[in-house]
PAZAPA-4460 file (N, C-alpha, C; in steps of 0.05 Angstrom, whole numbers, plus 32768, in hexadecimal, padded with zeros to 4 digits):
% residues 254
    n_x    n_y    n_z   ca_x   ca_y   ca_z    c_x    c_y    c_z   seq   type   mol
   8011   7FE8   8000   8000   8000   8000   8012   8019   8000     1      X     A
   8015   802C   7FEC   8017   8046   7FEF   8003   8059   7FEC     2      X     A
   800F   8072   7FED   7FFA   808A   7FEF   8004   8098   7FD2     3      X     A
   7FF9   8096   7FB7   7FFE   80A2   7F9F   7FF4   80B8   7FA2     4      X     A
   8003   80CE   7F8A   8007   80E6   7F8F   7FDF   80F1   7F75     5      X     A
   7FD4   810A   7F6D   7FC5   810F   7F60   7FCB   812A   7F58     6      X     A
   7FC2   8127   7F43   7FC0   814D   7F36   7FA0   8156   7F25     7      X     A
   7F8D   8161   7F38   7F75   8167   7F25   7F7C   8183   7F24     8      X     A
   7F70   8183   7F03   7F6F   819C   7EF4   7F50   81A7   7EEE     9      X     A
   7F4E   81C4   7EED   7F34   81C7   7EEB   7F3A   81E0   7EDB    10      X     A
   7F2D   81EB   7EC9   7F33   81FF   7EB9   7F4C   8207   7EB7    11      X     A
   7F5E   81EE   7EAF   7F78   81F6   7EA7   7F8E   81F3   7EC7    12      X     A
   7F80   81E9   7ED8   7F94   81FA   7EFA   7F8C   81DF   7F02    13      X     A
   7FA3   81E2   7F17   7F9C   81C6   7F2D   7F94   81D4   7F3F    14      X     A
   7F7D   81BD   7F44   7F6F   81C0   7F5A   7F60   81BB   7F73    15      X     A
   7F53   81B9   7F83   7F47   81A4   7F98   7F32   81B3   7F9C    16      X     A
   7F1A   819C   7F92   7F07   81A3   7F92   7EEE   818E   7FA1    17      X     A
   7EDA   819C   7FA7   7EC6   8189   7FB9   7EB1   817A   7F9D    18      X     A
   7EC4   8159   7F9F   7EB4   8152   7F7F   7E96   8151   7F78    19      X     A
   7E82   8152   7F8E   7E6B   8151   7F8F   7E66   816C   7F84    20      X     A
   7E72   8183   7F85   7E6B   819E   7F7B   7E6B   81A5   7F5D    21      X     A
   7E79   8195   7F51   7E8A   8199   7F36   7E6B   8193   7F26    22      X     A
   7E60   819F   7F1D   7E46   819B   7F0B   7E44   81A4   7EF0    23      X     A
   7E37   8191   7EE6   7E35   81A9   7EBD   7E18   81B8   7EBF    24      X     A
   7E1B   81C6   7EB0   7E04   81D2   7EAB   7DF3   81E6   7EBD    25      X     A
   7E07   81F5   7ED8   7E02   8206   7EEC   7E14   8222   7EEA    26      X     A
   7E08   8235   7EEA   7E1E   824F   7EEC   7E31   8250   7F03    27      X     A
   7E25   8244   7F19   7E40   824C   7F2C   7E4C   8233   7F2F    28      X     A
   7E6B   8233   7F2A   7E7A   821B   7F30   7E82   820E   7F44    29      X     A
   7E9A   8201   7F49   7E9B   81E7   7F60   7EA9   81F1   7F77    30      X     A
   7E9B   81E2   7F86   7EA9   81F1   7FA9   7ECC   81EB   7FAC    31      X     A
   7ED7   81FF   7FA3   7EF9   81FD   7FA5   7F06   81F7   7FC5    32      X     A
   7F18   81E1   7FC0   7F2B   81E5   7FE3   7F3D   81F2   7FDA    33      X     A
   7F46   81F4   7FC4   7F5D   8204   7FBF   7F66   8202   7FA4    34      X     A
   7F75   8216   7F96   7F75   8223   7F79   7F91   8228   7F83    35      X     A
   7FA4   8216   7F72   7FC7   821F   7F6C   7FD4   822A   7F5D    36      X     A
   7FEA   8241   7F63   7FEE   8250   7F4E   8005   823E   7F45    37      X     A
   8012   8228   7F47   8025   8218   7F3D   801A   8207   7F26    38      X     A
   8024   8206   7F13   801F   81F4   7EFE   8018   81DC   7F02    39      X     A
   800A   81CF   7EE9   800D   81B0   7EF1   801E   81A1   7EF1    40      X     A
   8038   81AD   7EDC   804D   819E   7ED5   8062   819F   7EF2    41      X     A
   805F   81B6   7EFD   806F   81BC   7F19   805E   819F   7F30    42      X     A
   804B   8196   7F33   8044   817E   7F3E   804E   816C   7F30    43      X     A
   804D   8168   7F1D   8058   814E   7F0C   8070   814F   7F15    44      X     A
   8080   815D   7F11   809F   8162   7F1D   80A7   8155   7F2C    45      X     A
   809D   816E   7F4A   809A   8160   7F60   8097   8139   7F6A    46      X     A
   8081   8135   7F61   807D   811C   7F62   8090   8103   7F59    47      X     A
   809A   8116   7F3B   80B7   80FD   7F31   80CD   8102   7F44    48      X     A
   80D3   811B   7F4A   80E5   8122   7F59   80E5   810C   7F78    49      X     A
   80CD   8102   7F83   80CE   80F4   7F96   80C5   80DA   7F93    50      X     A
   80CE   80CC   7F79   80B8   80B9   7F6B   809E   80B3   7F80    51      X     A
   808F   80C2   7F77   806E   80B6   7F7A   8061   80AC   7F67    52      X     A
   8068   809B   7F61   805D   8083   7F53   803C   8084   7F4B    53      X     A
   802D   807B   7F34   8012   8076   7F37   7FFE   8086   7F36    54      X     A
   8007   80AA   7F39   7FF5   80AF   7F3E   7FEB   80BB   7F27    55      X     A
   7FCD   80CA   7F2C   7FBE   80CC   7F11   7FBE   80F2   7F0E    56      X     A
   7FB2   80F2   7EF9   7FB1   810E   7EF1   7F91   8114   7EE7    57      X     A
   7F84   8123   7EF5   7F66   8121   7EEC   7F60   8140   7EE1    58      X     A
   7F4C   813D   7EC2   7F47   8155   7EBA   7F24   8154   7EBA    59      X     A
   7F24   816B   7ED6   7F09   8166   7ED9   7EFB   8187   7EC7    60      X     A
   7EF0   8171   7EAD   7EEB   817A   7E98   7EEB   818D   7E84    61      X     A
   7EE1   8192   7E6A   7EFA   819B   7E4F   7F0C   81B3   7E58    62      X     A
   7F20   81BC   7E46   7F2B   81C8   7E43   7F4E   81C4   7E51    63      X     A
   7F4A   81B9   7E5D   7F65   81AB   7E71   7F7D   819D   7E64    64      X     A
   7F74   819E   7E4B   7F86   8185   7E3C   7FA7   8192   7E3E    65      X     A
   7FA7   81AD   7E39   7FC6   81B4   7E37   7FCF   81AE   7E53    66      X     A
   7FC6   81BE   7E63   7FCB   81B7   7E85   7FD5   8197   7E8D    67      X     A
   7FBE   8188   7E83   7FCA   8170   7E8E   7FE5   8163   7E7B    68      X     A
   7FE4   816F   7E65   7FFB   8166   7E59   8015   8172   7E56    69      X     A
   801A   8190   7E6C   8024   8198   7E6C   803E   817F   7E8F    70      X     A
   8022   8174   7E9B   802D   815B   7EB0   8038   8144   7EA7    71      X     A
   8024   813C   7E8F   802F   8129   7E8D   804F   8135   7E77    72      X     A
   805C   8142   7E67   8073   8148   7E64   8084   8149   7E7D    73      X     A
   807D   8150   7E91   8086   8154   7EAA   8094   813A   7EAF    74      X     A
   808C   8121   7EAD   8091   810D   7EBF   8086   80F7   7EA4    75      X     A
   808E   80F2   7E93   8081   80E2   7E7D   8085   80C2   7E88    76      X     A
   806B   80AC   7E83   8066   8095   7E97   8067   809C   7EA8    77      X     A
   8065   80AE   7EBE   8062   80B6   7ED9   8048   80B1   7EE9    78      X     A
   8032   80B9   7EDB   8018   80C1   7EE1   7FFF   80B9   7ECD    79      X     A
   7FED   80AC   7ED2   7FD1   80AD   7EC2   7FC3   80B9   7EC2    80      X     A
   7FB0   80B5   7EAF   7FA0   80D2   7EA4   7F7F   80C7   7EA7    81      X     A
   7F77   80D7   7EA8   7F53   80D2   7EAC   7F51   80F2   7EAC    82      X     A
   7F25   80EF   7E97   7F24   8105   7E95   7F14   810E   7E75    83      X     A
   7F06   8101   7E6D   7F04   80FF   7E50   7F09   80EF   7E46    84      X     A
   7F1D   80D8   7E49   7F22   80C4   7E3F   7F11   80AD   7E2D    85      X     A
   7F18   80AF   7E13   7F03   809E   7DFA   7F10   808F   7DE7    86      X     A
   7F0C   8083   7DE1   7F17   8077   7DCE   7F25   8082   7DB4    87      X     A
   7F15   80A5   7DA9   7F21   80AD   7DA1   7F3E   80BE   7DA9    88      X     A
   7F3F   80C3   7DC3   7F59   80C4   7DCF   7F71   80C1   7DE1    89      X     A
   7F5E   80A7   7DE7   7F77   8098   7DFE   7F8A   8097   7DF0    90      X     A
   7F92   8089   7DDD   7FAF   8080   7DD1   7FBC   809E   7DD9    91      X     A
   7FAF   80B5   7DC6   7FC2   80CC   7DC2   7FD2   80D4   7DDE    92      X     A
   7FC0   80D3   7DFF   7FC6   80D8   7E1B   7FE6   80C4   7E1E    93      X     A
   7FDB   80A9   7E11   7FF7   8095   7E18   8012   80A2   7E10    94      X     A
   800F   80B1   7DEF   8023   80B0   7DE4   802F   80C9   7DEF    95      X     A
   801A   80E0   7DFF   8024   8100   7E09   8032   80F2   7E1F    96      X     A
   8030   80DB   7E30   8044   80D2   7E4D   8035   80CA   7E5B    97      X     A
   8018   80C1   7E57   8005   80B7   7E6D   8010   8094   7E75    98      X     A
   8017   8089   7E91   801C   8070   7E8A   8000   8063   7E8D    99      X     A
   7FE6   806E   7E96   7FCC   8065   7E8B   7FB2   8072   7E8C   100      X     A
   7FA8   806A   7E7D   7F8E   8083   7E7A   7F76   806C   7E86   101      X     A
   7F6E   8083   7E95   7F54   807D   7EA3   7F3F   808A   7EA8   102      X     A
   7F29   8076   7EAA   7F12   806D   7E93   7EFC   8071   7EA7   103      X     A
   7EDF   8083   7EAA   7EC4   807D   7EAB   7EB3   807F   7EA7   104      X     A
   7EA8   809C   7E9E   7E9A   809B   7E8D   7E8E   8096   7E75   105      X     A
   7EA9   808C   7E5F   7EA8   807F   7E42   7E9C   805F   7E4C   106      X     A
   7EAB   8052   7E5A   7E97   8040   7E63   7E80   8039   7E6A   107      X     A
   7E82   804B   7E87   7E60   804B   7E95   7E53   8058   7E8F   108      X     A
   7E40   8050   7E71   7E3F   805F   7E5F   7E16   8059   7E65   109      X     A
   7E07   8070   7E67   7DEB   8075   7E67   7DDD   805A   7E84   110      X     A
   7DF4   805A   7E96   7DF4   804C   7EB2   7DFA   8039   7EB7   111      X     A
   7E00   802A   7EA2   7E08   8008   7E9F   7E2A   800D   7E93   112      X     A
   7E34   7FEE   7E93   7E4E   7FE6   7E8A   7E4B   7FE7   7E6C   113      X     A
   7E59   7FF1   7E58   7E54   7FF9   7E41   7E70   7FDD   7E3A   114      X     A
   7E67   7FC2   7E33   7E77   7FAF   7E2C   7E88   7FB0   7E10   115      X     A
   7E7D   7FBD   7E03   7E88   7FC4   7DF0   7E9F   7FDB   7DEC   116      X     A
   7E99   7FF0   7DF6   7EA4   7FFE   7E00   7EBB   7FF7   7E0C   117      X     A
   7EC3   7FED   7E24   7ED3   7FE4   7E34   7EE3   7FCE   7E26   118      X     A
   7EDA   7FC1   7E15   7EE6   7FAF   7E04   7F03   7FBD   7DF2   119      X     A
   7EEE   7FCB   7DE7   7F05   7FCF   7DCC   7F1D   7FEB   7DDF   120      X     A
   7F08   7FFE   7DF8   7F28   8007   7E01   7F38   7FF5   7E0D   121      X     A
   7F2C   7FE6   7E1D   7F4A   7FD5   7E20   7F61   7FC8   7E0A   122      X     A
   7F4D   7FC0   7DFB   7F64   7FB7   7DDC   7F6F   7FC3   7DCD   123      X     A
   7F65   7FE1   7DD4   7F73   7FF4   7DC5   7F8A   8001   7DD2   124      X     A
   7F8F   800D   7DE9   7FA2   800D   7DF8   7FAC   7FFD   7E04   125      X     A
   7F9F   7FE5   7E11   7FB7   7FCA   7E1B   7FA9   7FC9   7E39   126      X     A
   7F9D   7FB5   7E46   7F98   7FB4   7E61   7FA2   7FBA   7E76   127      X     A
   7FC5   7FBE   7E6F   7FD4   7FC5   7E7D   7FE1   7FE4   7E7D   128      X     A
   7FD2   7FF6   7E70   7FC8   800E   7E73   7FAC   801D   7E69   129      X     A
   7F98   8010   7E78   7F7C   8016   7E7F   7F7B   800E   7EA3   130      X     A
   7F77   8028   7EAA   7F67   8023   7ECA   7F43   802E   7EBE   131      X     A
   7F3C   8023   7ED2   7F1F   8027   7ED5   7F10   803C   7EEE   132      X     A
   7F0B   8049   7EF1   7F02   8064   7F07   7EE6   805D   7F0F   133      X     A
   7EEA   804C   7F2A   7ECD   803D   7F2B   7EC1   8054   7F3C   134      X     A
   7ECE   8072   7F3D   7EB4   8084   7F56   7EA3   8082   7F5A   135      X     A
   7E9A   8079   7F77   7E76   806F   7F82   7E72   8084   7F95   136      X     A
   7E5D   807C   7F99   7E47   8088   7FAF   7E3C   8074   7FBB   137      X     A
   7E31   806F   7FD4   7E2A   8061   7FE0   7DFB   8066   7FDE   138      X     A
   7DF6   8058   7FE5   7DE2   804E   7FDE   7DCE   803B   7FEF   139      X     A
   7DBD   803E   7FF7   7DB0   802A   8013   7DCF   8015   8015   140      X     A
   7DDE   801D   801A   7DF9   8001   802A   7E00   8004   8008   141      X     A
   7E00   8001   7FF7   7E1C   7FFA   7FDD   7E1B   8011   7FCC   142      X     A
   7E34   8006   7FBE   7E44   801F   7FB6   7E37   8018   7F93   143      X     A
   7E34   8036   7F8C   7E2E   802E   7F6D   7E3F   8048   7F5D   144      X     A
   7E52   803E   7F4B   7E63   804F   7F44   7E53   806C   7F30   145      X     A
   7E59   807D   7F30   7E4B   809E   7F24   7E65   809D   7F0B   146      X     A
   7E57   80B4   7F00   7E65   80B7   7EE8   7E64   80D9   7EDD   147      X     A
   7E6D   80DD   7EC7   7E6A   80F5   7EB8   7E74   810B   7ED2   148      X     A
   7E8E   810F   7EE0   7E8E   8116   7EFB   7E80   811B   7F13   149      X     A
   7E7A   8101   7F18   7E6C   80F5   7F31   7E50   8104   7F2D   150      X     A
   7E49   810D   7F16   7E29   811C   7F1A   7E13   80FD   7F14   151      X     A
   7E18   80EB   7F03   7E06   80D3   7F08   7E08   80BC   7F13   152      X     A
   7DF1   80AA   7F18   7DF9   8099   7F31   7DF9   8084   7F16   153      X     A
   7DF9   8070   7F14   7DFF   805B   7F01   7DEC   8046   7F12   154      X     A
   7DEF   8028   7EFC   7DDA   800E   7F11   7DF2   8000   7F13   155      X     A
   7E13   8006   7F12   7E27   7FF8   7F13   7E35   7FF0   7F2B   156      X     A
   7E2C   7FE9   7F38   7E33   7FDD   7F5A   7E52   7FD5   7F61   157      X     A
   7E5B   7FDD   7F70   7E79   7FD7   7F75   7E7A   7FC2   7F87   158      X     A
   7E77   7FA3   7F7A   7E7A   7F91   7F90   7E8D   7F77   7F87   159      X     A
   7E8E   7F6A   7F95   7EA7   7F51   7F87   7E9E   7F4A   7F66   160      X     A
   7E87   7F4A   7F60   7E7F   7F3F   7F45   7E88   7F4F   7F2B   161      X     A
   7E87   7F68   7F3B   7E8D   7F84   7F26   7EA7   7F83   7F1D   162      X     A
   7EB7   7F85   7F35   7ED8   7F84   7F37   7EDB   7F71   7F2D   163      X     A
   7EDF   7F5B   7F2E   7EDE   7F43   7F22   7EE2   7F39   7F06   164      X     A
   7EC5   7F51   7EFA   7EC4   7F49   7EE1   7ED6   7F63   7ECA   165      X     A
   7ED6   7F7B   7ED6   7EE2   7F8D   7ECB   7F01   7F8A   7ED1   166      X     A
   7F17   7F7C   7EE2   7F32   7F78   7EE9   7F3D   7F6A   7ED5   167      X     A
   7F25   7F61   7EBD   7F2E   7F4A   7EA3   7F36   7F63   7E8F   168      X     A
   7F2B   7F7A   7E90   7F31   7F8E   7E82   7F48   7FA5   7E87   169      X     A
   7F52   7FA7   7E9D   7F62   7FB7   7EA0   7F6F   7FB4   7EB6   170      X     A
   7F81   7FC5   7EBD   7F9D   7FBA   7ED5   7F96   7FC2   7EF1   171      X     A
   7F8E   7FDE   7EF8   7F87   7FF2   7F0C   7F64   7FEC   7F10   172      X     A
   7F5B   7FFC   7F22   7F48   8008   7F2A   7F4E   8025   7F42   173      X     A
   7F40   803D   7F35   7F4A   804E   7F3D   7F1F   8055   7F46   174      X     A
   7F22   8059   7F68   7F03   8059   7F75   7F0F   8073   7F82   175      X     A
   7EFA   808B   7F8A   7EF4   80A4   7F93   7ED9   809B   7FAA   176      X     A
   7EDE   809F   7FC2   7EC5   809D   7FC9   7EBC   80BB   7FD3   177      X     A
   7EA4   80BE   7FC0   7EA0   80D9   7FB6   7E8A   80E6   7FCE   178      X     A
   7E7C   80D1   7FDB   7E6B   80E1   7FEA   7E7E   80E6   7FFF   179      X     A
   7E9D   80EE   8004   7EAC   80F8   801B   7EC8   8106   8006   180      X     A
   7EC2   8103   7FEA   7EDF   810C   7FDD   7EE1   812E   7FE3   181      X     A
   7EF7   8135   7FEB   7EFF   8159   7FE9   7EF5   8165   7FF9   182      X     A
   7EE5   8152   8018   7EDB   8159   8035   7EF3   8154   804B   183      X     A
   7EFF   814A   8046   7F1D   814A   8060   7F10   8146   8070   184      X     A
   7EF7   8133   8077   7EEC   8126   808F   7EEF   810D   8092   185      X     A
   7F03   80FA   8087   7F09   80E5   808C   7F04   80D3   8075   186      X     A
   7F0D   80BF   8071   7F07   80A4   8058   7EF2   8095   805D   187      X     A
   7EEC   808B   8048   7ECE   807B   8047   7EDB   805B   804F   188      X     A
   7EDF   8058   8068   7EED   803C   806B   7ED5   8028   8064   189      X     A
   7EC2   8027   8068   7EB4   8007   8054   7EBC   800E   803A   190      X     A
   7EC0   8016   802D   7EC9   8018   8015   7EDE   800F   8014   191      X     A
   7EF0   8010   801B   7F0D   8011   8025   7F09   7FF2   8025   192      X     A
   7EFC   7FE8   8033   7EF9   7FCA   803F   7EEA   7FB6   8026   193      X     A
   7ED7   7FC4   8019   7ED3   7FB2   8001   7EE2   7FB3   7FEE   194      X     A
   7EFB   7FC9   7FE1   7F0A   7FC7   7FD4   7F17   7FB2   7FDA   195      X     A
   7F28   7FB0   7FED   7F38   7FA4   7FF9   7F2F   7F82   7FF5   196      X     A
   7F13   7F78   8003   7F10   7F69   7FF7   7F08   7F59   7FE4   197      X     A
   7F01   7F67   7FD6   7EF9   7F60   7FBD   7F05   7F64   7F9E   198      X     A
   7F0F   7F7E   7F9D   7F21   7F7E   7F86   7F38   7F6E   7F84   199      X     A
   7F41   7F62   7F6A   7F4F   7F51   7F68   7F70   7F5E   7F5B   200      X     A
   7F6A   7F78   7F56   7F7F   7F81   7F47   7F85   7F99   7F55   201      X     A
   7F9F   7FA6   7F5A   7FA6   7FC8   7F60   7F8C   7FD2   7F5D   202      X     A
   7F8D   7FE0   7F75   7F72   7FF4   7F7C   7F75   800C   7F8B   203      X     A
   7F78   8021   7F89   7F84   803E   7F96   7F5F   8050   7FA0   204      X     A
   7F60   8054   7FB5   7F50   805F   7FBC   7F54   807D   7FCC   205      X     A
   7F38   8090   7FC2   7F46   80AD   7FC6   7F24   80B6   7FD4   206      X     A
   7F26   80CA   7FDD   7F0F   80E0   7FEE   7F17   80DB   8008   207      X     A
   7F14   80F4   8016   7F06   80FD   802B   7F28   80FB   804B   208      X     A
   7F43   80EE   803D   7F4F   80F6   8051   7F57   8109   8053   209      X     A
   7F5F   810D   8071   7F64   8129   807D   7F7A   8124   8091   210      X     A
   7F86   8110   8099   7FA5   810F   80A9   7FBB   80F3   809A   211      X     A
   7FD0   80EF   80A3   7FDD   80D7   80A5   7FD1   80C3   80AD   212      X     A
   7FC1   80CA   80BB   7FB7   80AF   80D0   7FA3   80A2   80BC   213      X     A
   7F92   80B0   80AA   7F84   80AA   8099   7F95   808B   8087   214      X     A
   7FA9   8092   8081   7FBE   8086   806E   7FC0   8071   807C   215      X     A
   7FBD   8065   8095   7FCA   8053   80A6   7FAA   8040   80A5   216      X     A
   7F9C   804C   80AD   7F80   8042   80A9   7F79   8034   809F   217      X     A
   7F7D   8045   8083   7F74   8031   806B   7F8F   801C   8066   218      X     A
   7FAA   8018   806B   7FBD   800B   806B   7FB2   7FEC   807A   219      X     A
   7FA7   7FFE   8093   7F9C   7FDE   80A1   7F7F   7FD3   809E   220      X     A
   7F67   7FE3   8096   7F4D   7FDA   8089   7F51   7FCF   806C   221      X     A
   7F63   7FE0   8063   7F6A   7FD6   804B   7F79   7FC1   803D   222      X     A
   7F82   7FAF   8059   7F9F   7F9D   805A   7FAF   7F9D   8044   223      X     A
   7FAE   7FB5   804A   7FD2   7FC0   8034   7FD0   7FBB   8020   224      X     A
   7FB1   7FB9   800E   7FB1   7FB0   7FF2   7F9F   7FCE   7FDE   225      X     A
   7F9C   7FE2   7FFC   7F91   7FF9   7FE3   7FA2   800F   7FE8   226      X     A
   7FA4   801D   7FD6   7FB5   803B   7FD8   7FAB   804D   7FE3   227      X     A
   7FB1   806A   7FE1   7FAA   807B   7FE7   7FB0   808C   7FDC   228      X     A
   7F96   80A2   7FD3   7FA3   80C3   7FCC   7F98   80CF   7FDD   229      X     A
   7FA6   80E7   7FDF   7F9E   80F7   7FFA   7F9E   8110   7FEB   230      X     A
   7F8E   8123   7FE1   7F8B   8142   7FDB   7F82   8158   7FE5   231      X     A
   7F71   815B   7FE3   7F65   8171   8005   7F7B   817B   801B   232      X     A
   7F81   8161   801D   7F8B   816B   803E   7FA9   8172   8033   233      X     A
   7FB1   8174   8022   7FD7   8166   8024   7FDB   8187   801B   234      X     A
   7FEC   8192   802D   7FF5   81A7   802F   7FF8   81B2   8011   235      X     A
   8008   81A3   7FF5   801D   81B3   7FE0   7FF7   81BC   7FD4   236      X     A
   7FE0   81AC   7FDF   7FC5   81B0   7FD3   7FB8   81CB   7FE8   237      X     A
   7FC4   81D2   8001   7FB6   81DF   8012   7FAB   81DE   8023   238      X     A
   7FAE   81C7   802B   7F9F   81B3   8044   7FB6   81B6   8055   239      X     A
   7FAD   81B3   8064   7FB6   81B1   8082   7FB7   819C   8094   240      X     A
   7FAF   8178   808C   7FAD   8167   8098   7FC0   815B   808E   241      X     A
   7FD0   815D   807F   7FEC   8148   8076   7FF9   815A   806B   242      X     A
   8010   814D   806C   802C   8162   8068   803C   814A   804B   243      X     A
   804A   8158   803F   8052   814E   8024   8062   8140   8030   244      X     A
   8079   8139   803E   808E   812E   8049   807F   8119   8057   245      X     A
   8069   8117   8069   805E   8105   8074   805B   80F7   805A   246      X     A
   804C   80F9   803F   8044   80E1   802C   8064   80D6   802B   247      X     A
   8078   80E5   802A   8087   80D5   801F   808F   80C3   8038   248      X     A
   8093   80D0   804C   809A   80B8   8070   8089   809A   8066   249      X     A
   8077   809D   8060   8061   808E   8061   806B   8079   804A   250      X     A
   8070   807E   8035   807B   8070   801B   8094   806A   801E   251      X     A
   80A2   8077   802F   80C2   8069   802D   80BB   8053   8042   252      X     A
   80AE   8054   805A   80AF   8045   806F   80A3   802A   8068   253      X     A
   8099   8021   804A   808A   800D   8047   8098   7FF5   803A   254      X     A
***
């Protein structure tokens, strides 16, 4: 288990944002934790600079494309990409330095698993760079992954059957648990706990931490088989519940 590093972009800027806020089709936009005047490529940096391994680059929606590719130059194979991602341009993400593009709304496509879909991206870029972005919401007790940025709920249930059958398609699973993501009130540990048991492949899970101790948590609910991103809280983002030097204590000590 490590704690991977993230870079979301939002009109061109990295940012940390409360993902439940981010909506289309509303004049006032998403509840910000914080707006950086450092580039994206200056995180990318950073991150090779301390190899942080794994982590992803999210362009929460159009216009972002130079931004994020101004990271991935930064650190080329360094970092994956999610964000738009289609068939008409995953390959092109691979060839700018993405080491994988990741995938959910071209899939979880009008609320269901779009089999076809999911087919030909995996064979078009290689299973072994496609992750899958199962972000859920919870639901009387289960999780059903959302899509189009967390604004729809899907009938796609995150349980051993799901994982199971999508791990034939791709390497990763990259889950947000969104009813606590960009609140720094703590991790969705049942979530934490059905990843853990049930996914069969690398599975990195992100929302809602707010200290170190968070990281340790999920280390032991998680029995050392899910990751962690931590954004909100981690100081280089503006947060105040983790300190950049702590991720790395945490990753050398493992």
């Amino acid at each position: 288990m490590k704690i991977r590093p993230c870079i979301d972009i939002h009109d061109g800027k990295v940012k940390q944002i409360v993902g439940s806020t981010l909506k289309d089709h509303v004049n006032q936009g998403p509840r910000e934790n914080f707006v950086s005047n450092k580039s994206p490529g200056y995180y990318a940096s950073l991150f090779k600079k301390h190899n942080l391994t794994g982590g992803h680059i999210i362009m929460l929606g159009p216009g972002n494309e130079k931004a994020a590719s101004e990271a991935l130059s930064a650190w080329p194979g360094g970092m994956q990409i999610g964000g738009g991602i289609n068939l008409d341009n995953a390959k092109s993400w691979l060839h700018k330095g993405a080491s994988h593009v990741i995938v959910t709304s071209f899939v979880f496509y009008q609320g269901l698993i779009d089999m076809d879909r999911l087919t030909r991206l995996s064979t078009l870029v290689g299973k072994d760079h496609l992750v899958l972005d199962l972000s859920c919401r919870k639901r009387n007790g289960r999780y059903f992954v959302v899509t189009d940025r967390w604004q729809n709920l899907t009938e796609v249930e995150v349980n051993a059957e799901t994982l199971e059958s999508l791990s034939r398609y791709c390497s990763e699973f990259l889950v947000h648990g969104v009813d606590v993501e960009g609140k720094c009130k703590g991790v969705d540990l049942s979530l934490v706990e059905l990843l853990a048991k049930a996914s069969p492949i690398v599975t990195t899970y992100a929302g809602g931490a707010r200290s170190i101790q968070d990281a340790y948590m999920v280390k032991e609910r998680g029995k050392g088989r899910i990751d962690l991103t931590i954004g909100s809280a981690l100081d280089i983002f503006g947060g105040t519940g983790v300190r950049f030097d702590e991720i790395l204590q945490f990753n050398k000590a493992l």
